[in-house]
C-alpha positions as CSV (number, residue, x, y, z in Angstrom):
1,X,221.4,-126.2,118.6
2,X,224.5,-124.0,118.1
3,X,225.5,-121.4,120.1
4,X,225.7,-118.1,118.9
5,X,229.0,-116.2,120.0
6,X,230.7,-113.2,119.8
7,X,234.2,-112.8,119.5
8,X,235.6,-109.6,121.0
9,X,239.7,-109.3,120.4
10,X,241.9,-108.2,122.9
11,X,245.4,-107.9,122.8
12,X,248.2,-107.8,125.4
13,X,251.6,-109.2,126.1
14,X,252.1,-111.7,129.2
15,X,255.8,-110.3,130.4
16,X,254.2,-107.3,131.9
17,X,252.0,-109.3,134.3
18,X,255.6,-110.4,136.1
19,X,255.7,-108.3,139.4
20,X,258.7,-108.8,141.7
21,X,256.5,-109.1,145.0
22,X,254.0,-111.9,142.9
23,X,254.1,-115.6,144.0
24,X,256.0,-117.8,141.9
25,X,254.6,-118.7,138.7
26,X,253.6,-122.5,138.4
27,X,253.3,-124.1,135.0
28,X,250.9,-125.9,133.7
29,X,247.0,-125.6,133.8
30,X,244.4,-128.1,132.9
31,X,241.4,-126.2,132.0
32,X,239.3,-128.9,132.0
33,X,239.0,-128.7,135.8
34,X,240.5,-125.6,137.0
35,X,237.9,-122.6,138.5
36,X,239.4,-119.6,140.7
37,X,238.0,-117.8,143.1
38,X,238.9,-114.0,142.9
39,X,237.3,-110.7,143.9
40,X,233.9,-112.4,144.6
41,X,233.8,-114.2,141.2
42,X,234.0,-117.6,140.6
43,X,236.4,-118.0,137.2
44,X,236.7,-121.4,134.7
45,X,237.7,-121.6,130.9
46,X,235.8,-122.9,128.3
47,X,237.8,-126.1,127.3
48,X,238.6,-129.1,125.5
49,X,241.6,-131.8,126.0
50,X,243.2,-129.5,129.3
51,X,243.6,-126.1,126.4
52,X,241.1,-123.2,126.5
53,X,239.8,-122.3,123.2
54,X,238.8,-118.8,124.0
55,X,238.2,-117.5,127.2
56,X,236.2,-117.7,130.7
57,X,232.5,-119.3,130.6
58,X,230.0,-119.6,133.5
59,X,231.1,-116.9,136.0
60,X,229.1,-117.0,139.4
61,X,229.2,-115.5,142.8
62,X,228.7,-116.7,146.0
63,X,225.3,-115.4,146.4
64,X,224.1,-116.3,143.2
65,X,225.3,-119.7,141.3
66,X,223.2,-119.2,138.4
67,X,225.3,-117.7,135.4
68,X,224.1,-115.0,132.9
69,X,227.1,-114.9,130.9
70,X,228.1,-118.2,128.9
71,X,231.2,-118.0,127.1
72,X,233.6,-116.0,125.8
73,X,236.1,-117.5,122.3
74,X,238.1,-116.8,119.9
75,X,238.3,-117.1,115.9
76,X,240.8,-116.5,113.2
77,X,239.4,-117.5,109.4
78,X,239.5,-116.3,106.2
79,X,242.0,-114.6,104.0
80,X,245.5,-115.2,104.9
81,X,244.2,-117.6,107.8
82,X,242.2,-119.5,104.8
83,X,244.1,-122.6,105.3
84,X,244.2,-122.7,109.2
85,X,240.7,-121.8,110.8
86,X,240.4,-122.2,114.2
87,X,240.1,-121.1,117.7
88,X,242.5,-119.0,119.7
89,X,243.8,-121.0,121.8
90,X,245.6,-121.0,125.3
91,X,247.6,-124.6,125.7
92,X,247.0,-125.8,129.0
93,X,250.9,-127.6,129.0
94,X,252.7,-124.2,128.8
95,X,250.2,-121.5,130.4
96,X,251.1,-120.5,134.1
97,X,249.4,-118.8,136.7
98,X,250.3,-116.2,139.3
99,X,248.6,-114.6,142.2
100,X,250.4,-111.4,142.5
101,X,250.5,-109.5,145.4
102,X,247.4,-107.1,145.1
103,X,245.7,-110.6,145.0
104,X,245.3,-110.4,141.5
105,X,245.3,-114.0,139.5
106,X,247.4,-113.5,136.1
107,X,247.1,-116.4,133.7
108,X,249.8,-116.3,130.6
109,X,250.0,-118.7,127.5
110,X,252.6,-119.3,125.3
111,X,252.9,-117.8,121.9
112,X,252.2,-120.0,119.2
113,X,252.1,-119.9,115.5
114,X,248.6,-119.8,114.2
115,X,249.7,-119.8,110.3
116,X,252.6,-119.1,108.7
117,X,253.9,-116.4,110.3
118,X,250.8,-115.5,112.1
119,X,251.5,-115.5,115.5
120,X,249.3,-115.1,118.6
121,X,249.5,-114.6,122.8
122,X,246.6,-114.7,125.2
123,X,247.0,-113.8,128.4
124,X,244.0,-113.0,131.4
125,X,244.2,-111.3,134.9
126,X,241.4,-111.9,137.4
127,X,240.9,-108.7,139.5
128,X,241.1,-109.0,143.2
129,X,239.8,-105.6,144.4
130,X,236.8,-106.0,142.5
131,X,234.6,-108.3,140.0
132,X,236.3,-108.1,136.9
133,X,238.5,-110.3,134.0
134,X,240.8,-108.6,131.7
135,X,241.2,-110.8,128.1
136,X,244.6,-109.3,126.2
137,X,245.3,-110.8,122.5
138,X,248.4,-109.9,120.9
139,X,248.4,-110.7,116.9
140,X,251.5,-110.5,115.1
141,X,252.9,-111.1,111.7
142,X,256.5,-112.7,112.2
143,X,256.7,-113.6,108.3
144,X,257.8,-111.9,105.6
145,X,254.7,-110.5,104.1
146,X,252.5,-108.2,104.9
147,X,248.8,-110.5,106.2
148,X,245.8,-109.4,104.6
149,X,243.0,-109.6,107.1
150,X,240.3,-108.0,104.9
151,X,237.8,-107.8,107.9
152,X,235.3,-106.1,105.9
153,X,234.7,-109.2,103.9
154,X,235.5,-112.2,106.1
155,X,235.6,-111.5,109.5
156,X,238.9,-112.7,109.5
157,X,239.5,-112.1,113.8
158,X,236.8,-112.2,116.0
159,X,235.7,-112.9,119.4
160,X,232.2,-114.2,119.8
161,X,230.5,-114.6,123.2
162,X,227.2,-115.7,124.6
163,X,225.0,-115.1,127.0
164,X,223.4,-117.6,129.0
165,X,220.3,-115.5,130.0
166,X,219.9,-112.3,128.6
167,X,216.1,-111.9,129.0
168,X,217.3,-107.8,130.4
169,X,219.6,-106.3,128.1
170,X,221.6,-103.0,128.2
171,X,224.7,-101.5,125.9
172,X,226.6,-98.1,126.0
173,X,224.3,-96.9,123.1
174,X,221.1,-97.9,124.4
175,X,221.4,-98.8,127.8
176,X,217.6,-99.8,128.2
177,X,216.4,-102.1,125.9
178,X,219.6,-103.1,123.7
179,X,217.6,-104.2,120.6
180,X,220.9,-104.4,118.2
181,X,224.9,-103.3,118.7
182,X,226.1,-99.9,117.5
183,X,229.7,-99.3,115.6
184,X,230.2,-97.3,118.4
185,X,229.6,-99.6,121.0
186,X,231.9,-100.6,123.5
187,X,229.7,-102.3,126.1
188,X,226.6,-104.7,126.4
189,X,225.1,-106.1,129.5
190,X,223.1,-109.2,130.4
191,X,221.1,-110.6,132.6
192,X,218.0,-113.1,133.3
193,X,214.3,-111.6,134.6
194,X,215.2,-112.3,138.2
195,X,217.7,-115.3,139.1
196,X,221.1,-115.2,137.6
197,X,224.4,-113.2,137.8
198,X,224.7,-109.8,135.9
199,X,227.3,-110.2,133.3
200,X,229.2,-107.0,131.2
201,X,231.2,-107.5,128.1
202,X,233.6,-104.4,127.1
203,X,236.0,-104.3,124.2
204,X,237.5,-101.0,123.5
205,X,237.0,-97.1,124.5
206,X,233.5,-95.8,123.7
207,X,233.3,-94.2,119.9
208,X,236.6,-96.3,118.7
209,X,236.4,-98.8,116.2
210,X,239.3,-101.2,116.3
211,X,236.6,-103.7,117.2
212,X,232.9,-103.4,115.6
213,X,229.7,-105.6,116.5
214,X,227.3,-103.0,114.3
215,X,224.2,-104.7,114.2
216,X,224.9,-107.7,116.8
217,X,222.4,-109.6,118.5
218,X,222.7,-108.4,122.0
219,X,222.4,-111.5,123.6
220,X,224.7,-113.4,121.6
221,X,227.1,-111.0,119.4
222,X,230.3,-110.8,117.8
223,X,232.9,-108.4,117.6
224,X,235.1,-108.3,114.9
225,X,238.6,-106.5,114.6
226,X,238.4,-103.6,111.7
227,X,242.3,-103.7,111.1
228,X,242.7,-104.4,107.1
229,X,246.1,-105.3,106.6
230,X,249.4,-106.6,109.5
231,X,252.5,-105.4,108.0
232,X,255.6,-107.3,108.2
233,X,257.1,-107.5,112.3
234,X,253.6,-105.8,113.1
235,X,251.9,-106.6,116.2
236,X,248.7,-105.5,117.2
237,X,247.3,-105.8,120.7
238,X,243.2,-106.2,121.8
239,X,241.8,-106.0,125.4
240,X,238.4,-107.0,126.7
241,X,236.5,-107.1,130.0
242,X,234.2,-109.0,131.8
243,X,232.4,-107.9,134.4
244,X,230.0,-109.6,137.1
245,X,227.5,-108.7,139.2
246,X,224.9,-110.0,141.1
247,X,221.2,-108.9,142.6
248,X,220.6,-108.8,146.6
249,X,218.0,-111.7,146.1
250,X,216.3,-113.7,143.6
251,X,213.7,-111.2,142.4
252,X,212.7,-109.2,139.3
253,X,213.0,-106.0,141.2
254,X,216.1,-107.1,142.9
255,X,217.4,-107.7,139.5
256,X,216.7,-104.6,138.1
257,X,218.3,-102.5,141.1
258,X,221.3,-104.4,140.8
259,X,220.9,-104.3,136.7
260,X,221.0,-100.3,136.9
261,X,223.8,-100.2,139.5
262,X,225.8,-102.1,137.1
263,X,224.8,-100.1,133.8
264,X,225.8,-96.5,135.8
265,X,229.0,-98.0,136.7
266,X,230.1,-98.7,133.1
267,X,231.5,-95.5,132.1
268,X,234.5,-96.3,133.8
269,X,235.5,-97.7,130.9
270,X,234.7,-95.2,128.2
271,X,238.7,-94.4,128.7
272,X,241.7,-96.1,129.9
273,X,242.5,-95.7,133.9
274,X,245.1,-97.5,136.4
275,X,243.1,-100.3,136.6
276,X,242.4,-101.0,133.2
277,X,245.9,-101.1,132.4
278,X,246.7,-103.0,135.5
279,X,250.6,-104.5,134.5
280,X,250.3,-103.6,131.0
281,X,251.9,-100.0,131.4
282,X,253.2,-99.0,128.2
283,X,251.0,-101.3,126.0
284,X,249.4,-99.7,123.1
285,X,246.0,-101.1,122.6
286,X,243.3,-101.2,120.2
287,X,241.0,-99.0,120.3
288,X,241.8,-98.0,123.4
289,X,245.4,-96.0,123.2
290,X,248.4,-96.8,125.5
291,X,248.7,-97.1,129.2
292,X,250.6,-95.0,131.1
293,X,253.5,-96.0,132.8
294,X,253.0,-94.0,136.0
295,X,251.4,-97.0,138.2
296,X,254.7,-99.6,138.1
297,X,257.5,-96.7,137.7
298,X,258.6,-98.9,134.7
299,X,260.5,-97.2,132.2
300,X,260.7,-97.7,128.5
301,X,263.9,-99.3,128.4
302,X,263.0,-101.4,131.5
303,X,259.6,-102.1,129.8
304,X,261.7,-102.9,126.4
305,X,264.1,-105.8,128.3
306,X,261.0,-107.2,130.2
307,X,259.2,-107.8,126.6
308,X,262.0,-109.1,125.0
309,X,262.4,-111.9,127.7
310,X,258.8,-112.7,127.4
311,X,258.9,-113.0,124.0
312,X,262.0,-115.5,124.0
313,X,260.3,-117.6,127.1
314,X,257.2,-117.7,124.9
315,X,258.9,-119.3,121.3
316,X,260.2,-122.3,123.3
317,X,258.3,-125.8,123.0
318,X,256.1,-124.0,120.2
319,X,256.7,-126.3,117.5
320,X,255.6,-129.5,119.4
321,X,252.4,-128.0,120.8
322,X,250.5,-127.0,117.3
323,X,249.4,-130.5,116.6
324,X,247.5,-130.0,119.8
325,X,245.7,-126.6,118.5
326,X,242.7,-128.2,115.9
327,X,239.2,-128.7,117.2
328,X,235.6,-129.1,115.0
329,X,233.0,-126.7,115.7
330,X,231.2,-125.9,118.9
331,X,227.6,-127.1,119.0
């Protein structure tokens, strides 16, 4: 049977995750076996061959093993990405991992060229403080031409994800039954009758529409980037969330307790904040605007020299890794 998904596109640079107090970086990640424990959560990737063709799958806590939220990946296709569809990968040889010194888990992957010209970055922080995963997707048209995305049409960018159990369902525009996605949607919750983690997926700023799932399936949705048209040195950047939760106990009216907790916490993200744009100060995003710079003291030219190194780490070893980028279908 295949899985439905929905792809919601985030976008972010992986430079600004550096802090000059973090832990060493340490390359290399195989997917295929790595979890992390962080702010309560238990993290992995979905995977194939060590790479990560999306994003995290199967969060749990330690008081409840039993996932509501299945997976999270990404898809380029259609129009100018007509010859090359695939997944949006993260290549397990070149990402590295941090723990900076908040606690905070920062996970960066290598740029790599998805299409002529069409380049993308991935990059994820695990929250320490609290029970969330920020996604950040950066899309940018290094060719010569400007990339028509046409999303109208084809769906060109999207991020799918699934959940695992979503027998209660909630989202920003109808936060107690969820019976289909809004345009103006920027949140949908999930959870099983009784048993199973509580699992939030956010893309963008309530009423924005950089990313739209109109009409979605609330358990297993899409959302899909509106943007028509990359011109030429464009980059555009996408941000998501995930957020866990859990019940005190196993039953269906611990479940919906901790189910309404969750939902009344969830305007926290109708608008960017300090930890939203945790070390992405500066960043324009999406659907969302652009973070401030007051929480690192970062200035613009600071911020300008800390991209540009980023951006030159990122384009070496690209060439040899793209054979390693194709997979089929996931079913």
């Amino acid at each position: 049977m295949i899985k439905n998904r929905i792809l919601a596109i985030a976008g972010g640079a992986v430079a600004l995750s550096l802090s000059l107090t973090s832990a060493p970086a340490f390359a290399a990640i195989n997917f295929d076996t790595a979890t992390w424990t962080v702010g309560g959560v238990t993290y992995q990737f979905e995977s194939t061959g060590g790479d990560t063709y999306g994003g995290i799958e199967y969060p749990v806590t330690a008081a409840q093993d039993d996932y509501a939220f299945g997976y999270e990946e990404q898809y380029f296709g259609g129009r100018d990405f007509d010859s090359y569809e695939d997944y949006g990968y993260c290549l397990g040889a070149t990402a590295t991992e941090m723990t900076e010194a908040n606690g905070d888990v920062v996970i960066t992957c290598e740029a790599y060229e998805l299409e002529e010209g069409i380049w993308f970055t991935n990059s994820y922080r695990l929250y320490n403080d609290q029970p969330l995963a920020r996604h950040v997707t950066v899309v940018e048209n290094r060719g010569n031409a400007p990339i028509d995305m046409d999303i109208a049409n084809d769906n060109t960018f999207v991020i799918y994800f699934w959940f695992d159990d979503a027998a209660k369902r909630a989202s920003s525009n109808d936060p107690l039954t969820c019976s289909s996605l809004d345009a103006n949607d920027n949140w949908v919750i999930a959870a099983g009758s009784d048993d199973t983690t509580i699992a939030a997926m956010v893309w963008q700023a309530k009423g924005a529409t950089a990313l739209s799932a109109e009409g979605e399936n609330c358990g297993a949705p899409y959302v899909a980037a509106t943007k028509d048209t990359l011109g030429v040195g464009e980059k555009v950047n996408y941000m998501t969330f995930i957020a866990t939760s859990a019940p005190a106990g196993s039953s269906s009216a611990e479940m919906d307790t901790a189910l309404a907790s969750a939902i009344s916490q969830m305007s926290a993200f109708d608008s960017l904040n300090d930890t939203l744009c945790r070390g992405i100060n500066g960043f324009v995003l999406e659907g969302w605007g652009t973070c401030g710079l007051a929480e690192t003291g970062m200035g613009s030219a600071q911020l300008g020299s800390a991209l540009a190194l980023g951006a030159s780490l990122a384009a070496v070893g690209t060439v040899a890794l793209v054979a390693n980028r194709r997979r089929t279908a996931r079913v």
